[in-house]
Biotite code that builds the C-alpha atoms (Angstrom):
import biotite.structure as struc

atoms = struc.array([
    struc.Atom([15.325, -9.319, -29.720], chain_id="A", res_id=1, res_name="UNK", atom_name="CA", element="C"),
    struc.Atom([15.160, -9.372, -25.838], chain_id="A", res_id=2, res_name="UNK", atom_name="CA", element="C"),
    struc.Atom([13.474, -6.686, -24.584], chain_id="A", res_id=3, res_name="UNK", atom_name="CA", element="C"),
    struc.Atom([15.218, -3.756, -22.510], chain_id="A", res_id=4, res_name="UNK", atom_name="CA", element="C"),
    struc.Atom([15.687, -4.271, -18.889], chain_id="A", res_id=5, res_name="UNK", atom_name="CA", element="C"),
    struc.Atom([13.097, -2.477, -16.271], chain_id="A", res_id=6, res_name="UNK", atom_name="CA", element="C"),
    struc.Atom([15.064, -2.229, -13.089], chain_id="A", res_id=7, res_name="UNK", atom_name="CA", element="C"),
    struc.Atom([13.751, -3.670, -10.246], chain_id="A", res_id=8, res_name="UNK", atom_name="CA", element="C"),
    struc.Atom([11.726, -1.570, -7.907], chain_id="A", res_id=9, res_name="UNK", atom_name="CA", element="C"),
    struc.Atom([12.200, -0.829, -4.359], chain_id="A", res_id=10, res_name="UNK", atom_name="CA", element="C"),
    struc.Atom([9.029, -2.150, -1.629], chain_id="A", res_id=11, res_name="UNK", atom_name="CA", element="C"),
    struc.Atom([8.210, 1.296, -2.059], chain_id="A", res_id=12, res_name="UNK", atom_name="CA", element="C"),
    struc.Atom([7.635, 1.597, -5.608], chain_id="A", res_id=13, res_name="UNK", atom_name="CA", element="C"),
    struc.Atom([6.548, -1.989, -5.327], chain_id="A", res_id=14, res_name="UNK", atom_name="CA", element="C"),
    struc.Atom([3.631, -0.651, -3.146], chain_id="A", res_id=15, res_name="UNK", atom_name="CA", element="C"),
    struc.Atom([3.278, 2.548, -5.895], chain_id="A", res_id=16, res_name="UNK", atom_name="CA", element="C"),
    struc.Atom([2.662, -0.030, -8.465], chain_id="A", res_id=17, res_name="UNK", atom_name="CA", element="C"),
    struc.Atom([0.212, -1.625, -6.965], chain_id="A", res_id=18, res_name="UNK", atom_name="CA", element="C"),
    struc.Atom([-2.323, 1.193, -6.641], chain_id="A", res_id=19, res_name="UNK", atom_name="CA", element="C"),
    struc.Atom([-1.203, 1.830, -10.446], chain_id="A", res_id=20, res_name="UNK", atom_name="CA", element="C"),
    struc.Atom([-2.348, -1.693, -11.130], chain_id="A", res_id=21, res_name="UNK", atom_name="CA", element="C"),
    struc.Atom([-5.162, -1.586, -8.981], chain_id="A", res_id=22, res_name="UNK", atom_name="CA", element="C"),
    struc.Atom([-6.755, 1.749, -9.990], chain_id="A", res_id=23, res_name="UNK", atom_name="CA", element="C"),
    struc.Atom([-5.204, 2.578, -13.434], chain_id="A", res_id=24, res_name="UNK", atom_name="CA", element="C"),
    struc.Atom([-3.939, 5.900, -13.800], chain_id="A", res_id=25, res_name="UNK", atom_name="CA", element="C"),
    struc.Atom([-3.590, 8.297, -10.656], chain_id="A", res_id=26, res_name="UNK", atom_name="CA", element="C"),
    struc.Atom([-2.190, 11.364, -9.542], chain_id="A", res_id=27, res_name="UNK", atom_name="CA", element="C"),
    struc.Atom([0.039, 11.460, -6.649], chain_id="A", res_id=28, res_name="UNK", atom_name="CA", element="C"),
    struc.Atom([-2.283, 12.401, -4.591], chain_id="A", res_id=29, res_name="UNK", atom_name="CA", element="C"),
    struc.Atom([-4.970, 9.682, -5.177], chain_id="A", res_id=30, res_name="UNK", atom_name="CA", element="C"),
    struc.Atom([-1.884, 7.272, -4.913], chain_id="A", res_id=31, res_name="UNK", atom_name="CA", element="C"),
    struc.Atom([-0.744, 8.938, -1.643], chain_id="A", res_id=32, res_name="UNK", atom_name="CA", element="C"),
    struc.Atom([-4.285, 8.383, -0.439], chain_id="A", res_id=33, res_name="UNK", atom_name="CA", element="C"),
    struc.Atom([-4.684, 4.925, -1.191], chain_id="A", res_id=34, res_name="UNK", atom_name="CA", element="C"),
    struc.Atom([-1.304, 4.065, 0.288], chain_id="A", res_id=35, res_name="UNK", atom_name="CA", element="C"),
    struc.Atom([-2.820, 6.080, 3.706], chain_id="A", res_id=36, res_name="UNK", atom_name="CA", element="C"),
    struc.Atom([-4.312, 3.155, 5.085], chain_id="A", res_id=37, res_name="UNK", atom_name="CA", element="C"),
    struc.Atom([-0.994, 0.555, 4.827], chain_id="A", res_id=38, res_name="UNK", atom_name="CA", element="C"),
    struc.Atom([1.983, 3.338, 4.813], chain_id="A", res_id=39, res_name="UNK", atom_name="CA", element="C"),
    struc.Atom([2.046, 6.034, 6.970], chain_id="A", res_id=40, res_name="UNK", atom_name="CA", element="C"),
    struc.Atom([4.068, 7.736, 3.742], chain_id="A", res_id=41, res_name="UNK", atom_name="CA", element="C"),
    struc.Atom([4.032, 12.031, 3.430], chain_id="A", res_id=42, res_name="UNK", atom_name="CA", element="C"),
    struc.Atom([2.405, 12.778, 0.198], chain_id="A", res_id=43, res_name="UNK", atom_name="CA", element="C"),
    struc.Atom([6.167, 14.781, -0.762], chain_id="A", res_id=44, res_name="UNK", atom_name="CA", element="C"),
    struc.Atom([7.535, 11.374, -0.054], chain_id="A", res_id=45, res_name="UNK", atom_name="CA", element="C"),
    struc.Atom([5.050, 9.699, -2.764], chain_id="A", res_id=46, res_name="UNK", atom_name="CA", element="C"),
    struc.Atom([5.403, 12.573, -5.345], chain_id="A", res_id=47, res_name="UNK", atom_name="CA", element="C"),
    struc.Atom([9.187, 12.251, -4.705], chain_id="A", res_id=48, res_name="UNK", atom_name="CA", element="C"),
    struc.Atom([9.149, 8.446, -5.059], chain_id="A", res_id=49, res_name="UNK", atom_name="CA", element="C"),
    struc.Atom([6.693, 8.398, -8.118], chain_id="A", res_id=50, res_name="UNK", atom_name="CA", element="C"),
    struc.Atom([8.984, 11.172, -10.046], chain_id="A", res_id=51, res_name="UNK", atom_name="CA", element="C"),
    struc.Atom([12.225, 8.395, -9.273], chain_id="A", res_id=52, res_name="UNK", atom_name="CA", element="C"),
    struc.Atom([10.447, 5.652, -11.021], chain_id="A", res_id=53, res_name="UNK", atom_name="CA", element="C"),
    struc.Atom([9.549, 8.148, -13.853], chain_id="A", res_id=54, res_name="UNK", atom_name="CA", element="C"),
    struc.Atom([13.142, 8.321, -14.775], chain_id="A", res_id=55, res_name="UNK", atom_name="CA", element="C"),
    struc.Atom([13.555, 5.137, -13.991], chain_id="A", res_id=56, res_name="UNK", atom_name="CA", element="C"),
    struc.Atom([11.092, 4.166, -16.702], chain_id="A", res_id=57, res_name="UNK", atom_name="CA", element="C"),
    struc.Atom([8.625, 2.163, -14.077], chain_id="A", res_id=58, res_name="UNK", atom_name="CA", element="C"),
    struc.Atom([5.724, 4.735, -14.545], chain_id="A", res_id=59, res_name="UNK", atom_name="CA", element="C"),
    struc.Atom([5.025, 7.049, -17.156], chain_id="A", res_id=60, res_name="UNK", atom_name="CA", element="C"),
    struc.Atom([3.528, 10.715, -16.144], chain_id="A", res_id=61, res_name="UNK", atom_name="CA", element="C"),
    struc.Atom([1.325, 12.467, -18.539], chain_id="A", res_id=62, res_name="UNK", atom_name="CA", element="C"),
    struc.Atom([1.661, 16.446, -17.862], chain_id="A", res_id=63, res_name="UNK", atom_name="CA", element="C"),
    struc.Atom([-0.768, 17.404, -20.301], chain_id="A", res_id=64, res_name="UNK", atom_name="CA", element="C"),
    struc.Atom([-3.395, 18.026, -17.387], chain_id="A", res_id=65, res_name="UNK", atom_name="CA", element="C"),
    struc.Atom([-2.468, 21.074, -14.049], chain_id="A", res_id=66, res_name="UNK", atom_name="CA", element="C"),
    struc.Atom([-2.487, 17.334, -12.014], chain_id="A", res_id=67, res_name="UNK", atom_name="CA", element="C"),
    struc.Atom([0.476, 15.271, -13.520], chain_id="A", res_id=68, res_name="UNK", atom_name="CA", element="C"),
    struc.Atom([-1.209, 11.631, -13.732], chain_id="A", res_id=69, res_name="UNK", atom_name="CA", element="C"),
    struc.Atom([0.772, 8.638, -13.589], chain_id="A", res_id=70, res_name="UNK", atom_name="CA", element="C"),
    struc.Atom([0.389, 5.085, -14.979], chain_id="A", res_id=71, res_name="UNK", atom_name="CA", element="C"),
    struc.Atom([2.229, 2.253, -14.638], chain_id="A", res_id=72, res_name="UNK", atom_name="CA", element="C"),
    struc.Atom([4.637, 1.168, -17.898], chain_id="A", res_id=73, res_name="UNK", atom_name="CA", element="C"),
    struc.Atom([5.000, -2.459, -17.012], chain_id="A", res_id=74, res_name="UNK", atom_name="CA", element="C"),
    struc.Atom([1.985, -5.014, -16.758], chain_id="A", res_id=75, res_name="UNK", atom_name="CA", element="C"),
    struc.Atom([1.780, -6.826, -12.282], chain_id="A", res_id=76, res_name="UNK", atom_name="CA", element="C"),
    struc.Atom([2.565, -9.848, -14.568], chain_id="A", res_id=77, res_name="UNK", atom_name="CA", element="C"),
    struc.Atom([6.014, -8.669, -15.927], chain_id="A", res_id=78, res_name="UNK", atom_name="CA", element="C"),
    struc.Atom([7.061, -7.527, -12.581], chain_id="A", res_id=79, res_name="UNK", atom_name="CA", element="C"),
    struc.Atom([5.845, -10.595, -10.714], chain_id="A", res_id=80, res_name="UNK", atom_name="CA", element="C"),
    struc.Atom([7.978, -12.466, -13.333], chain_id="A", res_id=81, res_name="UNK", atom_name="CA", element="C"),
    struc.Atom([11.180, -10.427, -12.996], chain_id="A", res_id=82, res_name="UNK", atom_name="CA", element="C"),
    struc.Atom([11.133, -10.550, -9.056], chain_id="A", res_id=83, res_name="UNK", atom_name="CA", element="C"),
    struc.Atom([10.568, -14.160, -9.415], chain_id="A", res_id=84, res_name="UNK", atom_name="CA", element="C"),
    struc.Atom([12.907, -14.562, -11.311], chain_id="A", res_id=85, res_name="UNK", atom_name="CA", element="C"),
    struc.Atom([15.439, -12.817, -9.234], chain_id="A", res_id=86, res_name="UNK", atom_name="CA", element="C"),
    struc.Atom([14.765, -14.844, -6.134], chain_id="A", res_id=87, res_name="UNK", atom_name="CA", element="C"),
    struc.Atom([14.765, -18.113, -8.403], chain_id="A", res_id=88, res_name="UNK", atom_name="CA", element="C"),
    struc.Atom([18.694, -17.429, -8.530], chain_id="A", res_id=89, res_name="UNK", atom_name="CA", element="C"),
    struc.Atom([19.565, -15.070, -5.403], chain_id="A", res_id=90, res_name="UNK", atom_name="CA", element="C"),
    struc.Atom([17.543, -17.966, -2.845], chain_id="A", res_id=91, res_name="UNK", atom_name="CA", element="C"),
    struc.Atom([17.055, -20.260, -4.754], chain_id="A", res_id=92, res_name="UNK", atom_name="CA", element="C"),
    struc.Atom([19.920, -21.803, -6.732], chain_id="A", res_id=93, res_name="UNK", atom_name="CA", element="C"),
    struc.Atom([17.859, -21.453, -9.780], chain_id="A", res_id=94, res_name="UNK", atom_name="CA", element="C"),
    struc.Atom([15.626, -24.849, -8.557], chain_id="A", res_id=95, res_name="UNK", atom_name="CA", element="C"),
    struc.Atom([12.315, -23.717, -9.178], chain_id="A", res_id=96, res_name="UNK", atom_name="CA", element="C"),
    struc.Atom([11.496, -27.296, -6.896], chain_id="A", res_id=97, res_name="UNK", atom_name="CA", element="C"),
    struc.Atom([12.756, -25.484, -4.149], chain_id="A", res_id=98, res_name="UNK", atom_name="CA", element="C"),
    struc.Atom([11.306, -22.457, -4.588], chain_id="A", res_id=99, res_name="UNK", atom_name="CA", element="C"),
    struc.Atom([7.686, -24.209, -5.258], chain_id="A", res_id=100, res_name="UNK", atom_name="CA", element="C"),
    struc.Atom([7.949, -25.983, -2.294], chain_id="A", res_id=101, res_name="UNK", atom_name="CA", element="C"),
    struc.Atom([8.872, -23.138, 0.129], chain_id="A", res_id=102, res_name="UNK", atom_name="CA", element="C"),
    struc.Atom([6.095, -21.100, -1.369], chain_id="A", res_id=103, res_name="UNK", atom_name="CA", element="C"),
    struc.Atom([3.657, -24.095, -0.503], chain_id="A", res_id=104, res_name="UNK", atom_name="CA", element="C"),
    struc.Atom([5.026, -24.670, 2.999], chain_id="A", res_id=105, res_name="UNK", atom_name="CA", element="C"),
    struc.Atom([5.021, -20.758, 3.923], chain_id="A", res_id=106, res_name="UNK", atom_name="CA", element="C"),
    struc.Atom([1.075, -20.665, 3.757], chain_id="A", res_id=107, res_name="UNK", atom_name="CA", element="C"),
    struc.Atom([-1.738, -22.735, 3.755], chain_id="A", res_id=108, res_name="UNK", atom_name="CA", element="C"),
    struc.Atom([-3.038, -23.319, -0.104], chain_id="A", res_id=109, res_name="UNK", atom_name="CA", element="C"),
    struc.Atom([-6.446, -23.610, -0.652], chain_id="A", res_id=110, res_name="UNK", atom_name="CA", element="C"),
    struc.Atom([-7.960, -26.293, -2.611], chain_id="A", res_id=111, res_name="UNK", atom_name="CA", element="C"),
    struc.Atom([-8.764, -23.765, -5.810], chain_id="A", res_id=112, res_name="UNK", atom_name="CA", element="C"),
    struc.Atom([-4.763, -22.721, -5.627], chain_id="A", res_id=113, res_name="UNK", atom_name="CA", element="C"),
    struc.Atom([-3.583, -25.873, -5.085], chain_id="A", res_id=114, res_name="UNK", atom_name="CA", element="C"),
    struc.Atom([-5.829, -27.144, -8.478], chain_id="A", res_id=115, res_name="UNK", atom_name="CA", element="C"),
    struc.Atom([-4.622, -24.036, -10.364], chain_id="A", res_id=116, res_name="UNK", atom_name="CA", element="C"),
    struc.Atom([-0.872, -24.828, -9.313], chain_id="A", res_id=117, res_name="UNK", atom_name="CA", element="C"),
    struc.Atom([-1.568, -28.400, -10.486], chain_id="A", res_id=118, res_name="UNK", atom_name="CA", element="C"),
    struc.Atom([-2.796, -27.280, -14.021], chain_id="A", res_id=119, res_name="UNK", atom_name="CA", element="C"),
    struc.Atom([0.147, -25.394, -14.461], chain_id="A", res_id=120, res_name="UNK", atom_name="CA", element="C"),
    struc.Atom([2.589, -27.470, -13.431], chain_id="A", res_id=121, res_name="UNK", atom_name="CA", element="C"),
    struc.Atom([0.902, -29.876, -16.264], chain_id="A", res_id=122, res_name="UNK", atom_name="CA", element="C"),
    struc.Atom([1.260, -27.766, -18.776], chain_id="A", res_id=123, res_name="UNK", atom_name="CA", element="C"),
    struc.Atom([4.687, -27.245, -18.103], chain_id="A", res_id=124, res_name="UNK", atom_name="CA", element="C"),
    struc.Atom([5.490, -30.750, -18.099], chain_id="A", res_id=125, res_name="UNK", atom_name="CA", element="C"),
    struc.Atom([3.614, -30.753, -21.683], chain_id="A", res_id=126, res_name="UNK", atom_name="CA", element="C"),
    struc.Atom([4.971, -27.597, -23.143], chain_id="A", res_id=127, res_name="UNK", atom_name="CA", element="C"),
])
């Protein structure tokens, strides 16, 4: 049985779940402060956002404690593969080729990436 759609988040939320994924479980406000530094974001505008992606079903907020703390319901690797996947067929035509070799022509790869990508494009060809 195929599991149940997550929608797609916005940059925003995007940049919510990274803390989330990053840290673990936070309250808004040590979300707010980690996004500081990148965002210039109002902590109502985080709370706000964060409370959108609990009914959306991206984060889950425990209100057991006075400080509602929020975790993240799907894994960076589940997200990483729906956006992929997404682009794949919006820019891409579904040709994973083409979307390989843009990815390796819009920055320089190290050596270490450039084995890793190697590996795995092996054990694709295998599996």
């Amino acid at each position: 049985m195929p599991k149940a759609s997550i929608p797609r988040p916005t940059d925003g939320e995007l940049a919510i779940l990274q803390v989330l994924w990053q840290q673990g479980p936070c309250t808004v406000r040590q979300v707010y402060e980690a996004l500081l530094p990148e965002r210039k974001t109002g902590y109502t505008t985080a709370l706000k956002l964060m409370q959108i992606m609990a009914q959306k079903g991206l984060v889950r907020r425990d209100v057991s404690e006075r400080q509602h703390v929020y975790e993240a319901v799907v894994s960076e690797d589940q997200t990483q593969r729906q956006l992929i996947g997404d682009l794949l067929t919006q820019a891409f035509d579904g040709s994973a080729r083409k979307l390989i070799m843009q990815a390796l022509a819009a920055k320089k790869v190290t050596p270490e990436e450039l084995a890793e990508s190697r590996k795995l494009l092996k054990e694709s060809e295998e599996g």
